[in-house]
C-alpha positions in Angstrom: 0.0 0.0 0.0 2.7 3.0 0.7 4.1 1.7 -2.6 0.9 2.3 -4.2 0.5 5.8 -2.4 4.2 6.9 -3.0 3.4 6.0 -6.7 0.5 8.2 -6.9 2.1 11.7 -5.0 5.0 11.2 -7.6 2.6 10.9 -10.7 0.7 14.2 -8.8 3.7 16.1 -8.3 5.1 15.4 -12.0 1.9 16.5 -13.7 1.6 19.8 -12.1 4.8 20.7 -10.6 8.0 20.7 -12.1 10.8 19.2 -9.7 12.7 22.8 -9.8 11.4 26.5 -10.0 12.4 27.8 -13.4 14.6 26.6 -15.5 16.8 29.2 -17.2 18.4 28.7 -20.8 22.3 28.9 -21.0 22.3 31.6 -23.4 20.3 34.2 -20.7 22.7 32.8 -17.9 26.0 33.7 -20.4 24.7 37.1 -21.5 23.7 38.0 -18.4 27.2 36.8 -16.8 29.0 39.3 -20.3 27.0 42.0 -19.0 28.5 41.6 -15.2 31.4 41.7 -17.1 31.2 44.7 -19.1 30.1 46.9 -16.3 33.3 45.4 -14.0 35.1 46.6 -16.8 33.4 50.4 -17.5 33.4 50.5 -13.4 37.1 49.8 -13.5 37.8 52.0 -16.7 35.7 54.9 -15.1 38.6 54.7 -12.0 41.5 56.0 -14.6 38.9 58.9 -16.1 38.9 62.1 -14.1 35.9 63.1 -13.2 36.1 64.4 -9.8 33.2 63.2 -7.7 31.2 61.7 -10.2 33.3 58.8 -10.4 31.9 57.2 -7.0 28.6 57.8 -8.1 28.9 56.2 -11.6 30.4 53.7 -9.7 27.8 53.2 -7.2 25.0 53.2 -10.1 27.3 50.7 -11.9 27.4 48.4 -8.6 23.6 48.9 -8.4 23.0 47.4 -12.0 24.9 45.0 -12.2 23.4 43.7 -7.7 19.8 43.7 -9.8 21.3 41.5 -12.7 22.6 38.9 -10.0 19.0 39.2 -8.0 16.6 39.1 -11.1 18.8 36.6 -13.5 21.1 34.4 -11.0 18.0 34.2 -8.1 15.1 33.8 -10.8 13.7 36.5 -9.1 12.8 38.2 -13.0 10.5 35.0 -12.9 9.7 35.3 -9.4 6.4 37.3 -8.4 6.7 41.0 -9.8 6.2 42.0 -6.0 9.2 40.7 -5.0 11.7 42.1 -7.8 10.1 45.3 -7.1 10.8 45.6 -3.3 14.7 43.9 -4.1 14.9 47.2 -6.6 13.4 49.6 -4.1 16.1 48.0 -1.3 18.7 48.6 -3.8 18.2 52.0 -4.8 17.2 52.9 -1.3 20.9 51.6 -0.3 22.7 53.5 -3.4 21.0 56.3 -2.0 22.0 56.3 1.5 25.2 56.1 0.7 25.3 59.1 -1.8 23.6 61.0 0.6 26.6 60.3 3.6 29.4 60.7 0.7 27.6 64.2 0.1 27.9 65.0 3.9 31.4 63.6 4.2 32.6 66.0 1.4 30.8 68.6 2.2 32.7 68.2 5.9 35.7 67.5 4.6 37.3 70.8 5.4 37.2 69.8 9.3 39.2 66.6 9.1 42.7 67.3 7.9 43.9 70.3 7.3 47.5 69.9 7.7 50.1 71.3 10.4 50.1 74.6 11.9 52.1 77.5 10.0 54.6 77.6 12.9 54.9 73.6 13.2 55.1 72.9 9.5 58.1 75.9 9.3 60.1 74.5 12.1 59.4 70.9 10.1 60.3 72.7 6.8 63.6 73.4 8.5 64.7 70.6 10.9 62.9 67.8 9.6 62.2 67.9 5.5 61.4 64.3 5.0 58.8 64.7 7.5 55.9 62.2 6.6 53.2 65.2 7.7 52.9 68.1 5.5 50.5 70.6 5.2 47.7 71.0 2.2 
């Protein structure tokens, strides 16, 4: 009898459930694993282009992207109810946010964290001591 009833759940479970979630074709998986790729390498290029403090924040949006590519393609979540990739999205943005708005208020403190010797220490160092590892700005 449990042979019988074992026999049965399986038969259930094959004709309307698959054994896994989603499968995902190899050709999404590679394209989406290029596209991690390519923005590693425009983050990394973007490190050797000047643009003052831009850079941290293409960088952030670049880290962003590419956290949503790994949640939506990698987790299934892009198959997943369209409530749930929303709220991942809304965490993501919400965090890439946060952090812009403390790098604004670090930068715009900046002024009070180092601002070198005093004039009369950094003379006397200028004098006595040239290959002093502290220098004023």
């Amino acid at each position: 009898m449990s042979s019988h009833a074992s026999s049965s759940s399986h038969a259930a479970h094959a004709e309307g459930h698959p054994l896994v979630g989603h499968l995902v074709p190899v050709s999404t998986l590679l394209l989406t694993g290029l596209a991690l790729v390519v923005l590693t390498v425009i983050t990394v290029a973007t490190h050797y282009v000047d643009l003052g403090e831009a850079n941290i924040y293409i960088a952030l949006v670049i880290a962003g992207i590419k956290a949503s590519l790994v949640c939506a393609f990698f987790m299934h979540l892009r198959w997943d109810r369209p409530f749930n990739l929303l709220v991942l999205v809304a965490a993501i943005l919400f965090v890439v946010l946060m952090m812009s708005f403390s790098m604004m208020d670090v930068d715009a403190n900046s002024f009070a964290f180092d601002q070198g010797n005093p004039k009369a220490v950094q003379t006397y160092l200028d004098q006595n001591a040239k290959f002093a590892p502290i220098t004023s700005k």
